[in-house]
N, C-alpha and C positions, 0 to 999 in steps of 0.2 A: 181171642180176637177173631171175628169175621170180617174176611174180605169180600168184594167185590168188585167184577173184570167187567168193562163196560168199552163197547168200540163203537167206532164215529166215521162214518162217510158222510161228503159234500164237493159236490160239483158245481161248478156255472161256465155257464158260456164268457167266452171275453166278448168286448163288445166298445165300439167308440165312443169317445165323449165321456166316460167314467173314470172316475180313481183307481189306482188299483190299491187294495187295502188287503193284506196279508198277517194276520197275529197281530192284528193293531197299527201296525204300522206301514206308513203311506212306501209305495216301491215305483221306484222310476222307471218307467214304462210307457208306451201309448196306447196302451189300451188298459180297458178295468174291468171288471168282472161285472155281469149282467142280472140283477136280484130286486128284490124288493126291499131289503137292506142295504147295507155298502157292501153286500153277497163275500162277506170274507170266508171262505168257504175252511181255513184251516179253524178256525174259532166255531164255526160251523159245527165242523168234525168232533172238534172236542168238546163242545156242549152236550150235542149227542152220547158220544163218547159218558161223558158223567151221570146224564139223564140214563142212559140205557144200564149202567151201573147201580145206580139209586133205586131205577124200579121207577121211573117218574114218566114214562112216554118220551116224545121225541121234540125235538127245536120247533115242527110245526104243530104243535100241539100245544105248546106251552107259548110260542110267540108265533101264532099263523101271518099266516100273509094276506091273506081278506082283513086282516083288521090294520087299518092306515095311522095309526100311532106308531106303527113298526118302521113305516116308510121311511128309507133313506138312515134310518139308525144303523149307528154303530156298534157295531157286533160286541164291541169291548161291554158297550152297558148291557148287552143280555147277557154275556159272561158275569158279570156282576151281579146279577140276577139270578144266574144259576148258581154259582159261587156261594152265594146268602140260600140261598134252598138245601144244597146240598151241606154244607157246612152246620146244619142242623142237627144232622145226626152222622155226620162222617168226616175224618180227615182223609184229604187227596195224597195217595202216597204216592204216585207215579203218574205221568202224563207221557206218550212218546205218540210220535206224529212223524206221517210222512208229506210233503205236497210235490206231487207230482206235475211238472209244468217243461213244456220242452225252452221255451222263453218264460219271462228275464231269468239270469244264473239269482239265485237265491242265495247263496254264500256272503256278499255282504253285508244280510241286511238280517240274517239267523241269531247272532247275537241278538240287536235291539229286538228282536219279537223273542224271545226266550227271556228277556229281563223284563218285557214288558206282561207278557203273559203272567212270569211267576208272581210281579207285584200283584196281581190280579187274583189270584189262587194260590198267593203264597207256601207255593210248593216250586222245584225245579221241574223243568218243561224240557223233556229234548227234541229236538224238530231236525228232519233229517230231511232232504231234499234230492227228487233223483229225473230226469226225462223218462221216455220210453222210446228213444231212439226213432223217431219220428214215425212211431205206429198208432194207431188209432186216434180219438179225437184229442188230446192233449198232445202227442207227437204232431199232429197238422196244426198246430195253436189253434185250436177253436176254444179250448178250454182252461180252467185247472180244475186238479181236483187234489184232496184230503181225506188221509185216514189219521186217524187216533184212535188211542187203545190208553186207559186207564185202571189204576186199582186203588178204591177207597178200603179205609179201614173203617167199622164200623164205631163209634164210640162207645165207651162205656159210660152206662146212666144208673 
């Protein structure tokens, strides 16, 4: 069997007047993240994250942001996107994630985005959530951000 290790950064600003949209699913909050998408930046992470595994380039490559079909989309259909690309020639054996945000606490809402993800990539998703103790730009809430790190297995043909 061959593997491959593929990792995923994404950031956005918060910003007024927006949802905030996390692993799919909506988080109560008063602010939302700033994108050309609904900017979910853990889904983000991990698109990348599979793309950079695959060999396939990166989220703005395959969904840029100059192109206005993207606009306001939900990150879940470009996972699904990537999901059917990559599933072509690979099973997703691991997916781990961090998102770093000083606000809102994340712990509620970890389950539904980990059941919602796996339906998605039916694999198990762990997503771990941490501050930074009010240091740089996600410790001042200006932001969040997202890493992931995946390992596909290659399939046999």
């Amino acid at each position: 069997m061959k593997y491959k290790i593929g990792h995923g950064y994404d950031v956005h600003r918060l910003a007024d007047d927006r949802k905030l949209i996390l692993g799919g699913v909506e988080i109560d909050y008063e602010r939302g993240l700033a994108g050309h998408s609904d900017a979910d930046v853990l889904i983000h992470a991990i698109i990348d994250a599979l793309l950079g595994a695959a060999g396939l380039g990166d989220i703005g490559a395959i969904f840029p942001d100059s192109d206005d079909k993207y606009k306001n989309i939900s990150s879940i259909i470009l996972l699904e996107e990537v999901a059917a690309m990559i599933n072509k020639d690979y099973a997703i054996s691991n997916i781990d994630c961090t998102v770093v945000a000083e606000q809102p606490k994340l712990a509620p809402y970890k389950q539904a985005m980990k059941d919602k993800l796996s339906e998605v990539l039916q694999t198990d998703i762990n997503i771990k959530a941490t501050t930074e103790e009010g240091l740089g730009f996600t410790g001042r809430r200006e932001g969040i951000a997202a890493y992931a790190v995946c390992i596909l297995e290659e399939k046999i043909k």
